[in-house]
ZADO-1210 file (C-alpha; in nm, 4 decimals, padded with zeros to 6 digits):
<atoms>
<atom x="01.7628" y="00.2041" z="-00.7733" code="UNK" pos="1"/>
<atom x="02.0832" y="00.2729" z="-00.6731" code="UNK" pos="2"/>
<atom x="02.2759" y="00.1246" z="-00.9996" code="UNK" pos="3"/>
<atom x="02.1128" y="00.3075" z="-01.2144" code="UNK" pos="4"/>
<atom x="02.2732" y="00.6066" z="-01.3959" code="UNK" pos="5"/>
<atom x="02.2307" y="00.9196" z="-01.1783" code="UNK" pos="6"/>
<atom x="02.0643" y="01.0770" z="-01.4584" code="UNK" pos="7"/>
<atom x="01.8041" y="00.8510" z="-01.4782" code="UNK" pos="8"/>
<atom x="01.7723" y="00.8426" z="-01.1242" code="UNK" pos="9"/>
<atom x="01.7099" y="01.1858" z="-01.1003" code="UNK" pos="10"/>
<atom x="01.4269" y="01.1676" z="-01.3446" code="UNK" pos="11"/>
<atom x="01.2655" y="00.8955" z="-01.1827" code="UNK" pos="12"/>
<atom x="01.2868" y="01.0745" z="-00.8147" code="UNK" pos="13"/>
<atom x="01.1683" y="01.4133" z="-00.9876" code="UNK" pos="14"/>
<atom x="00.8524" y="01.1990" z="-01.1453" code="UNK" pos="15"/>
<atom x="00.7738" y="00.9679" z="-00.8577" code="UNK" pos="16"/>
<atom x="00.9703" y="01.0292" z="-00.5642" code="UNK" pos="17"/>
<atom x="00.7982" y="01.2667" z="-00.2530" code="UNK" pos="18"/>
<atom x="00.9301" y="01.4320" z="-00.0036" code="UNK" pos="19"/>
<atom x="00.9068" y="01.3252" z="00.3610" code="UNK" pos="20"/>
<atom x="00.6426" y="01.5869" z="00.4325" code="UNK" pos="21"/>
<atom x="00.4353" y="01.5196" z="00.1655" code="UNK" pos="22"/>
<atom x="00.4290" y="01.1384" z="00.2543" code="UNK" pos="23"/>
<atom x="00.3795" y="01.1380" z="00.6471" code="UNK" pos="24"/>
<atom x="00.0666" y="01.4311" z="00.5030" code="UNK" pos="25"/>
<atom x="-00.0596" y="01.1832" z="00.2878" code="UNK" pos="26"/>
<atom x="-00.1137" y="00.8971" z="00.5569" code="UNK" pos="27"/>
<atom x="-00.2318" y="01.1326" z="00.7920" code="UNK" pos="28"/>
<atom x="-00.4896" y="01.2520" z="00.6044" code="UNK" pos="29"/>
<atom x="-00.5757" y="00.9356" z="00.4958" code="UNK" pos="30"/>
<atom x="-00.5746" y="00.8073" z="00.8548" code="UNK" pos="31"/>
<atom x="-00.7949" y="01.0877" z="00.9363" code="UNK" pos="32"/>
<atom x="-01.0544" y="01.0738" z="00.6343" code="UNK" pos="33"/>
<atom x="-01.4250" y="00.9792" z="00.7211" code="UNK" pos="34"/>
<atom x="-01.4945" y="00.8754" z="00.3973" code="UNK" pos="35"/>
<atom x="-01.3230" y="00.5741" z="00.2730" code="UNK" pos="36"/>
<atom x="-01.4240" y="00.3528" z="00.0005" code="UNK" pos="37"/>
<atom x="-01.2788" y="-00.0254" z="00.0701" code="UNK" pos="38"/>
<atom x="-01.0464" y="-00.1422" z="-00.1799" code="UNK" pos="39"/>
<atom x="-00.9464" y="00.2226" z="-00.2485" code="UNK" pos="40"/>
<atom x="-00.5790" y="00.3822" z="-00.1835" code="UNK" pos="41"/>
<atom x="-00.4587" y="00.7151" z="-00.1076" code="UNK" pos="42"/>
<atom x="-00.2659" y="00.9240" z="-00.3203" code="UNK" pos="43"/>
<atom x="-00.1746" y="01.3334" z="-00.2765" code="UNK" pos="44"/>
<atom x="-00.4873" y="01.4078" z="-00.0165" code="UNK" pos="45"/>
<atom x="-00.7328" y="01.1791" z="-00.1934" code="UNK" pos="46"/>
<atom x="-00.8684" y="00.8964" z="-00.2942" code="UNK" pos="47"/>
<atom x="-00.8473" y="00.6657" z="-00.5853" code="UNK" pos="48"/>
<atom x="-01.1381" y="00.4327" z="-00.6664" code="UNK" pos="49"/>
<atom x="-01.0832" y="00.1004" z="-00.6452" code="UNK" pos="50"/>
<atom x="-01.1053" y="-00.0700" z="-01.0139" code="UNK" pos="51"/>
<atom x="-01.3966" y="-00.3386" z="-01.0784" code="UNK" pos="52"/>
<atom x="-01.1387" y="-00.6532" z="-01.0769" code="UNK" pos="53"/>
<atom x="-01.0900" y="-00.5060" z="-00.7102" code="UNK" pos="54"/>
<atom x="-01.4819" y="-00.4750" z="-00.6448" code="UNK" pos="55"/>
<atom x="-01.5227" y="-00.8163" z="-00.8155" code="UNK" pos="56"/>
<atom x="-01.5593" y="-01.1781" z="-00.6553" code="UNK" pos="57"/>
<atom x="-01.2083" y="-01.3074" z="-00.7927" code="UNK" pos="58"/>
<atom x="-01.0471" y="-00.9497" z="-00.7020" code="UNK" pos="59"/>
<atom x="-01.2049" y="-01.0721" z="-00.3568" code="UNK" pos="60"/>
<atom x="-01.0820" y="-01.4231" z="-00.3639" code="UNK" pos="61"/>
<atom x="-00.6946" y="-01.3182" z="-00.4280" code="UNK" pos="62"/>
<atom x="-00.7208" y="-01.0464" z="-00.1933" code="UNK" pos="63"/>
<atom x="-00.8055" y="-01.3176" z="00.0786" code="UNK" pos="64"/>
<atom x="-00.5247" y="-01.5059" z="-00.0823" code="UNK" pos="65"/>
<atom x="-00.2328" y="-01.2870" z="-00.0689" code="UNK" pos="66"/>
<atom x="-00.3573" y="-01.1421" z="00.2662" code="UNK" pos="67"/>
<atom x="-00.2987" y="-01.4926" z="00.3834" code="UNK" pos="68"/>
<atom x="00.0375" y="-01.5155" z="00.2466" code="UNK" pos="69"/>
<atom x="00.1591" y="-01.1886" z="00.3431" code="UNK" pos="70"/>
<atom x="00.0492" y="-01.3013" z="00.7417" code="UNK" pos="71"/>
<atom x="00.2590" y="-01.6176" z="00.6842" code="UNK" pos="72"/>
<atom x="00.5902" y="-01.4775" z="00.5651" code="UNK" pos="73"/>
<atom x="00.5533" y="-01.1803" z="00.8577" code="UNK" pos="74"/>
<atom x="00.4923" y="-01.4803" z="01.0812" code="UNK" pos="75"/>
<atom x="00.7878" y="-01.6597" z="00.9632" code="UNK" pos="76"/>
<atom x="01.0330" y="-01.3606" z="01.0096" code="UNK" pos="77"/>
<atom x="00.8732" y="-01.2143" z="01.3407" code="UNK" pos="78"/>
<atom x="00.6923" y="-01.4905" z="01.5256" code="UNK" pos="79"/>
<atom x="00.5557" y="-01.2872" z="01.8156" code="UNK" pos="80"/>
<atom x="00.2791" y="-01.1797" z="01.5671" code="UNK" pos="81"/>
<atom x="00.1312" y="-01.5191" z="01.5144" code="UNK" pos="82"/>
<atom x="-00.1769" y="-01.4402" z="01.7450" code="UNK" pos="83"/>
<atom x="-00.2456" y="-01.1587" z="01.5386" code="UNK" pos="84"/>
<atom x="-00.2676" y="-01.2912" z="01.2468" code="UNK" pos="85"/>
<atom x="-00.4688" y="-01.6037" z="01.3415" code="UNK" pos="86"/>
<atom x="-00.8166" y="-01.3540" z="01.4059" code="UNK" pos="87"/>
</atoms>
């Protein structure tokens, strides 16, 4: 991000970017929500539902999948967490 133009940065922090604030509210709220629908993801206070390749068998099957990668490369830069991803 940084070697892009600083125009075009600008747009692209105006469009995306959030402040601190509004982030930390964001997973707060979310942490904090009773009503969660698995596979779904919070955005601005609220929550987006999960498409049907997410809800679907193979959307299951490569969740599984890259859950089990992403627990082997944290295991291979911070060992301690082995146990924890072993349950």
């Amino acid at each position: 991000m940084r070697d892009l133009p600083r125009a075009l940065r600008w747009i692209l922090y105006n469009l995306f970017a959030r402040t601190t604030e509004e982030g930390s509210k964001n997973l707060v709220w979310a942490s904090l929500e009773d009503k969660v629908v698995p596979g779904s993801y919070s955005s601005s206070c609220g929550f987006i539902n999960p498409s049907k390749f997410v809800l679907s068998a193979e959307g299951n099957e490569i969740q599984k999948k890259l859950w089990k990668e992403v627990g082997e490369v944290v295991v291979q830069v911070a060992p301690e967490t082995a146990s924890i991803w072993k349950s």
